[in-house]
C-alpha positions in Angstrom: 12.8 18.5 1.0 12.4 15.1 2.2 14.7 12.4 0.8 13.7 8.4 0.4 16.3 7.9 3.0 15.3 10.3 5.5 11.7 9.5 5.2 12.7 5.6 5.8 14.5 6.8 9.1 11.4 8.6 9.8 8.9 5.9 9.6 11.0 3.4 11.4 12.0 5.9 14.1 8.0 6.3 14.3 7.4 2.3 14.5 10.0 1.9 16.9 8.2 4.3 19.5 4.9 3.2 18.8 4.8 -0.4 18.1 1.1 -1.6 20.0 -1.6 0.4 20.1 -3.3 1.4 23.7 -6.1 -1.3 22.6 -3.2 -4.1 22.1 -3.3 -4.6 18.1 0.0 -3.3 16.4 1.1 -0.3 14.7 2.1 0.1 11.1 2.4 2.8 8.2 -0.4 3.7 5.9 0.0 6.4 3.2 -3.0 8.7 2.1 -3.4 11.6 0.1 0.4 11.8 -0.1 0.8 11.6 3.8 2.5 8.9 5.6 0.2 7.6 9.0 1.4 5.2 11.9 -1.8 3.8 13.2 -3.9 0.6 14.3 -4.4 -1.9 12.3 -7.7 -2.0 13.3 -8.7 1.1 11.8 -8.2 -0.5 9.0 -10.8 -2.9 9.4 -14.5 -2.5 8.4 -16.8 -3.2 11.8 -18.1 -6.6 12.0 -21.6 -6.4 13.4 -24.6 -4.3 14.0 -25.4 -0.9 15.0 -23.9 -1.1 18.5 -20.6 -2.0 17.1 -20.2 1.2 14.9 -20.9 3.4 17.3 -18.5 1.7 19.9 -16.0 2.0 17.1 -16.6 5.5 16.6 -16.9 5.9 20.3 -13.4 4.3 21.2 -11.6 5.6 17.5 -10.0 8.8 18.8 -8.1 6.6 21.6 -6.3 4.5 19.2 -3.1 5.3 17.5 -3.2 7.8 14.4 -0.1 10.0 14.3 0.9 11.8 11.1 5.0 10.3 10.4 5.0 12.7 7.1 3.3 15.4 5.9 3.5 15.5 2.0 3.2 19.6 2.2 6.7 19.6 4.3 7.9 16.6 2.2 8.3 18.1 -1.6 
């Protein structure tokens, strides 16, 4: 079980490695579904623009930064 200091050190330990992105914007923590994410900030962004933009965006996606800091089914 995963106590709130140990998942603090976790997620700073985690920012600390990966602060910028390979596409330059920065890094930062995002929790869903009980999981705690280091990723772009600009995957947190809706697309501005047309067609050609979303599928650039869902072209280029997979390269940026996404990495899982903790799992909630290791966590409780």
């Amino acid at each position: 079980m995963m106590d709130n200091q140990s998942a603090i050190e976790a997620i700073e330990i985690a920012e600390r490695a990966t602060p910028f992105c390979v596409c330059g914007e920065v890094t930062a923590p995002a929790g869903r579904d009980g999981n705690v994410w280091l990723e772009c900030i600009s995957l947190r962004e809706e697309p501005k623009g047309g067609t050609i933009t979303r599928i650039l965006r869902a072209i280029t996606e997979p390269v940026h930064v996404h990495e899982l800091i903790i799992d909630n089914r290791l966590a409780a």
